[in-house]
N, C-alpha and C positions, 0 to 999 in steps of 0.2 A: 504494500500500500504506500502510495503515494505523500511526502508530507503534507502535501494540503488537504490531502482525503485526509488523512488523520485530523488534522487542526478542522476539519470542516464536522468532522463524526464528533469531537468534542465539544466543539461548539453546539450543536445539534442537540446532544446530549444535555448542556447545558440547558437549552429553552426546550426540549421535550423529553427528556428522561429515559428513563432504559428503552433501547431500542425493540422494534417489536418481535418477538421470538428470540429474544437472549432473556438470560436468567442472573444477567451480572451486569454490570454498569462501572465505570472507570472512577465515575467521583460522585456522582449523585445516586439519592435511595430512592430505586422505584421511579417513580413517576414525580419524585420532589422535586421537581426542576421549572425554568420560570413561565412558561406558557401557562401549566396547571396550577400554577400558585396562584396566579391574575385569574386564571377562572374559578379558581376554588372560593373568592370573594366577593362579599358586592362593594358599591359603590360608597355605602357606608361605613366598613369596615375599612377599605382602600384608603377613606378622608380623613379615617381615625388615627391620631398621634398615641403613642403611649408614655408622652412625656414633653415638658419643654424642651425646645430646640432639635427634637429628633424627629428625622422626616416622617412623611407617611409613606403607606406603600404605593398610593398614587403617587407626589411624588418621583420615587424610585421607578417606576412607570416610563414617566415622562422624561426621566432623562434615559433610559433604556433606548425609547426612541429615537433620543437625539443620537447616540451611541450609534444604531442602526444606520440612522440617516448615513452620517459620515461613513459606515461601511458600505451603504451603496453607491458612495462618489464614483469608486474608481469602474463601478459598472456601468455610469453612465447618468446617473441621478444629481441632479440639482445639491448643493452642499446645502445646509441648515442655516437661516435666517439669525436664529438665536443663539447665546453665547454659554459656556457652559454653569455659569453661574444660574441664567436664568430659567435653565431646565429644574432648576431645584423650587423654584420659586411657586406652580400652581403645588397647592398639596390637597385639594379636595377638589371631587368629581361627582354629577351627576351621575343618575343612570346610563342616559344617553352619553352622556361623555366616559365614562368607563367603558360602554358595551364599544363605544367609536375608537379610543386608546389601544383596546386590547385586540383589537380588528385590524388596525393599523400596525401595533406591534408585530402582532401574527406574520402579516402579509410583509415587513419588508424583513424581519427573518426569513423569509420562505425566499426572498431573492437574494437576501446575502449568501445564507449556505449553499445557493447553488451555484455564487458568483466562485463561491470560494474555494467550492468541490472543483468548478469546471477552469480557474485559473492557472497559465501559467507564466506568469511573470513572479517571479524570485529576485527583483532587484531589491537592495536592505529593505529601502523607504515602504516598498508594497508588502513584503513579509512582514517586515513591523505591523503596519496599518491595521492589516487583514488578517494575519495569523495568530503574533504573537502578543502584542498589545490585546487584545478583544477575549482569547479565554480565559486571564485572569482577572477581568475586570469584571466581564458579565459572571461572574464564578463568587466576585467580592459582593454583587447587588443579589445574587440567590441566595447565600451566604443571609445575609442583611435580610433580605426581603424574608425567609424562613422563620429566623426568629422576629422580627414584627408582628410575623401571621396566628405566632404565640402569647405574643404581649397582649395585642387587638383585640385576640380571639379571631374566629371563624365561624 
């Protein structure tokens, strides 16, 4: 296997969790991982802090996405309007703006990993970007996002 098939299986793994017909997972339990976390909530729990100054899991959400955005640059996407400070900044969501988040989230995961599966440019600045920079990161907001979904409740 290929390293960006590898970086791509992990990533994957990261936002949908054990793959289908294995019985093992490399870092995430089961199905813990961030696609099923965002669904496993609603809107009110997502708004909810469990403390001053610590984000919510909306929030964490929305800068997920900005995350994304920037991984679909080099396939061809428009870069993000906003800075990364101010993806922290919404921390409560509607219905509709949750069911809208996490529909958005979804869909540009589904083109990242398959920019990432099917890429092969290996110069530093793109392996950074795309490989190695992105699975500890989205790895630190599952991490994060896991236990909120303790603190909140569910």
């Amino acid at each position: 296997m290929s390293l960006q098939k590898s970086a791509a299986k992990l990533f994957r793994e990261a936002f949908e969790g054990r793959e289908e017909g294995k019985d093992y997972t490399w870092f995430v339990e089961g199905k813990e991982a961030i696609l099923p976390t965002l669904d496993g909530i609603d809107a009110m729990t997502a708004s909810h802090s469990p403390g001053s100054g610590l984000p919510t899991l909306a929030a964490h959400a929305y800068h997920l996405r900005y995350i994304l955005q920037w991984l679909n640059v080099p396939a061809g996407d428009v870069p993000p309007t906003e800075n990364w400070e101010s993806t922290w900044a919404k921390e409560t969501v509607t219905d509709e703006e949750w069911d809208a988040l996490r529909a958005e989230i979804r869909e540009r995961f589904d083109r990242a990993v398959k920019w990432m599966a099917g890429n092969e440019d290996w110069s530093v600045d793109n392996a950074h970007m795309m490989f190695l920079a992105p699975l500890p990161h989205v790895a630190y907001h599952l991490g994060a996002m896991r236990v909120l979904v303790k603190l909140v409740g569910s």
